[in-house]
C-alpha positions in Angstrom: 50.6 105.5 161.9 48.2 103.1 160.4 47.5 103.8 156.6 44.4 101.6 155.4 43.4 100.6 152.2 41.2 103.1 150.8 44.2 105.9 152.4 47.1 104.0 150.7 49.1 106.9 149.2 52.0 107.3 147.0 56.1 107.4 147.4 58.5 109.2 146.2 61.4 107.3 144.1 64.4 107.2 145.2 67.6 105.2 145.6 68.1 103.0 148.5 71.5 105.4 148.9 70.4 108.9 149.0 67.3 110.9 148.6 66.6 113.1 145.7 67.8 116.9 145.6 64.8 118.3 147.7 63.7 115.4 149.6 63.8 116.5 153.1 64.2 120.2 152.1 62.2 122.4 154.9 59.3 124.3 153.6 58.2 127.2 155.2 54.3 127.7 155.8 52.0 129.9 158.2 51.0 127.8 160.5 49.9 127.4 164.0 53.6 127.1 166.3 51.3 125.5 169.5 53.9 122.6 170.5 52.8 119.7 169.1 53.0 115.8 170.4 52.5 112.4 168.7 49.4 111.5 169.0 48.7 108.6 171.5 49.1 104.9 169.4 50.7 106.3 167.0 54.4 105.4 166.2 56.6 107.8 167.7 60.5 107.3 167.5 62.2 104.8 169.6 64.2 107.0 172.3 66.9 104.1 172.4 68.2 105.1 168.9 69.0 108.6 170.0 72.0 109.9 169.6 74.3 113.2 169.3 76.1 113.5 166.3 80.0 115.2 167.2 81.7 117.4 164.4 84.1 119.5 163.9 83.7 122.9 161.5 85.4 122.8 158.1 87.1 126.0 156.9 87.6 124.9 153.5 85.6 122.7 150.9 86.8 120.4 147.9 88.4 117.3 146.3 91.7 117.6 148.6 90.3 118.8 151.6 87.4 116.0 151.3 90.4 113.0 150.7 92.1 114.1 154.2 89.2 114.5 156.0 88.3 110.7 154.9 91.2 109.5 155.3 91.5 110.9 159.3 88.3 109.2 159.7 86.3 111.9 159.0 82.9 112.2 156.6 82.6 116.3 154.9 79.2 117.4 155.5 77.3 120.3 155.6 74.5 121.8 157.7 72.1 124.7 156.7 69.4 126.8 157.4 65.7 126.4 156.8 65.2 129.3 155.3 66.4 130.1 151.6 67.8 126.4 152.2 67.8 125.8 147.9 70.5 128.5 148.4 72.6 127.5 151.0 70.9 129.4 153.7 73.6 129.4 156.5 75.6 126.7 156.1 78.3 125.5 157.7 80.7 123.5 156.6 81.7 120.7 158.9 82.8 117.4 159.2 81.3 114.1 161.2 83.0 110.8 162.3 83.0 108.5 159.8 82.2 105.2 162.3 79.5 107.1 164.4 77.7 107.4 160.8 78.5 104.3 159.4 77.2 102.7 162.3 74.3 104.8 162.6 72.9 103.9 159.0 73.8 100.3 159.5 71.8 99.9 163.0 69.0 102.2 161.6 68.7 101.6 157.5 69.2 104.3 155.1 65.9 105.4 154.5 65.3 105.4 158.7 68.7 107.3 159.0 67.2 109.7 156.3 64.0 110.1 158.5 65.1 110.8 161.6 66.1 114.2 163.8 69.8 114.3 165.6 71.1 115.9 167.7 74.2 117.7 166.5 76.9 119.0 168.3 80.0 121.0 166.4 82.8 121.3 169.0 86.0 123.5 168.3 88.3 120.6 167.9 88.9 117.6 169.2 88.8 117.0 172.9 87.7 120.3 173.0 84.5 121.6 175.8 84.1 124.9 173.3 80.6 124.0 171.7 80.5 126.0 168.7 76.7 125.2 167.4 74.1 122.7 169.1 71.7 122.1 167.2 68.3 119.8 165.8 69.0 118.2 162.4 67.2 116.0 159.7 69.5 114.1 157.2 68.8 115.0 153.6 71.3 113.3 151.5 73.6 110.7 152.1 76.2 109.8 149.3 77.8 106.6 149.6 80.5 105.1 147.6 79.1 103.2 144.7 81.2 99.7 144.7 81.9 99.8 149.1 79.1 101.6 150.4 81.4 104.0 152.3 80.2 107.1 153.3 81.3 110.3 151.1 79.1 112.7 152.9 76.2 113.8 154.9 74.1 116.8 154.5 72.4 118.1 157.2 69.3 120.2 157.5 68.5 122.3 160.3 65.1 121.2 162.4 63.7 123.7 164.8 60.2 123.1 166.2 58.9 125.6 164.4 59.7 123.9 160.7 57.7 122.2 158.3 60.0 119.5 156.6 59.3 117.4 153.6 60.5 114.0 154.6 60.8 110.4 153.3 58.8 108.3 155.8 59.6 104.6 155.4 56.3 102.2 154.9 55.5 99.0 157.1 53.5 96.8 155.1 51.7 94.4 157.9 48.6 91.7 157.3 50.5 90.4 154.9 49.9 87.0 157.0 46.6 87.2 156.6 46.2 88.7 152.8 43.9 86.5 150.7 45.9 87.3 147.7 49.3 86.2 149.6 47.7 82.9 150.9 46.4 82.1 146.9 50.2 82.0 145.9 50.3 85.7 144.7 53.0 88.0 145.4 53.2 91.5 146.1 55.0 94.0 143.8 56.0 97.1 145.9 56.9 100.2 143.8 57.7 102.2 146.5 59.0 101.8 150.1 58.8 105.3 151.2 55.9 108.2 151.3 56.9 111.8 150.8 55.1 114.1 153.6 55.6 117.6 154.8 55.8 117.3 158.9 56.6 119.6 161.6 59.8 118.9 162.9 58.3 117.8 166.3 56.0 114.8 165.0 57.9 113.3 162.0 56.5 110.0 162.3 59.0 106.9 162.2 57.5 104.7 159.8 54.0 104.6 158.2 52.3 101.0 158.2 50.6 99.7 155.3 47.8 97.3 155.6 47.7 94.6 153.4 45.4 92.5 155.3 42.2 92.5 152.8 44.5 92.6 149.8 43.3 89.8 147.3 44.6 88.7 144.0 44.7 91.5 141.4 44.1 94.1 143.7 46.3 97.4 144.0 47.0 99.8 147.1 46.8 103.4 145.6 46.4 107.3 146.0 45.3 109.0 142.6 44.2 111.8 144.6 45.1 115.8 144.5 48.7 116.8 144.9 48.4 116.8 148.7 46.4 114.6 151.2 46.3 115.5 154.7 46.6 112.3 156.9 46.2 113.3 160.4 46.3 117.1 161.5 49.3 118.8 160.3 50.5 115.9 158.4 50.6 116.0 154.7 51.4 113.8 152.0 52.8 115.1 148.8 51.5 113.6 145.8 53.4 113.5 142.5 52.8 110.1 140.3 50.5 107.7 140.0 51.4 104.6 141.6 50.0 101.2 143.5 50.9 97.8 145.1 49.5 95.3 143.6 49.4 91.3 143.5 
């Protein structure tokens, strides 16, 4: 998805390690549930990064149970419902393989790990052909150990079709080769390097590309607009700070 100048909008903040409290929370509106499709040249995710995520359910929760889990290779995590999701709505407790996720946010990046539907699969035990719950899932929060970067925990959120997510979409800044201001020495200050936008589970765009190519010295890339922007159909951005890039 191609966001020109004049469209630019803003990001949330966030840490490159996790994703503030309801980023990514699903949001419930009345809405026409016609299946939808990406729209044709527009980004769409790259099949060759799907994958199944394989857990195991969790009977218990805390410090202790967390430290074995981690220590038998394992990350606690937790998937829940949609609906009355600020409450828990429900969840299950579970816990994922600590190398399939590790390797998953290393190939993909955390903020394209924390924009991107799974698969999930919770099997009985290990080894075991008993599928317990299979299920669509969005990332919403990733913790990660401050000083190694290993992973603490994962919390899911469930994605049928039928929800309206708020998501962190990564920007793609491109004409940067041909920006006047970035060929007069200038550089570019970027605030932000992700967009908050409520999606329908089925079209969550991958990344959203920023065009920089008529960009001159001491301009600015900006949204100062109402608190949400419809960029395509059923596609919205959520507004909540001023904010620009600028040379």
């Amino acid at each position: 998805m191609l966001v020109p100048r004049q469209m630019l909008t803003r990001a949330l903040h966030i840490r490159h390690i996790r994703q503030s409290s309801t980023s990514a929370a699903a949001l419930i509106k009345d809405y026409d549930e016609t299946p939808l499709t990406y729209l044709e040249g527009f980004p769409k995710p790259d099949p060759k990064h799907a994958e199944t995520i394989h857990a195991l359910p969790r009977g218990l929760s805390g410090k202790n149970i967390s430290a074995k889990e981690r220590k038998a290779g394992r990350v606690p995590s937790i998937v829940f419902e949609q609906e009355d999701g600020q409450h828990g709505g429900n969840k299950r407790l579970i816990s994922v393989q600590n190398n399939q996720i590790k390797k998953l946010v290393n190939h993909l990046g955390t903020s394209y790990f924390l924009s991107r539907l799974f698969d999930l699969e919770v099997r009985a035990d290990v080894g075991s052909d008993d599928v317990i719950e299979k299920v669509r899932v969005l990332p919403r929060l990733l913790h990660l150990h401050a000083a190694t970067d290993a992973v603490l925990n994962v919390t899911f959120v469930r994605a049928p079709s039928h929800a309206l997510l708020k998501v962190d979409v990564p920007l793609v800044f491109i004409g940067d080769d041909v920006s006047p201001g970035l060929k007069k020495g200038s550089y570019l200050n970027i605030i932000k390097r992700t967009a908050k936008f409520i999606c329908p589970a089925d079209i969550i765009p991958p990344f959203i590309e920023v065009d920089l190519s008529e960009l001159d010295a001491g301009q600015k890339l900006g949204f100062f607009g109402t608190e949400e922007v419809q960029i395509i159909t059923t596609i919205y951005f959520l507004k909540e700070r001023q904010y620009g890039f600028w040379f």
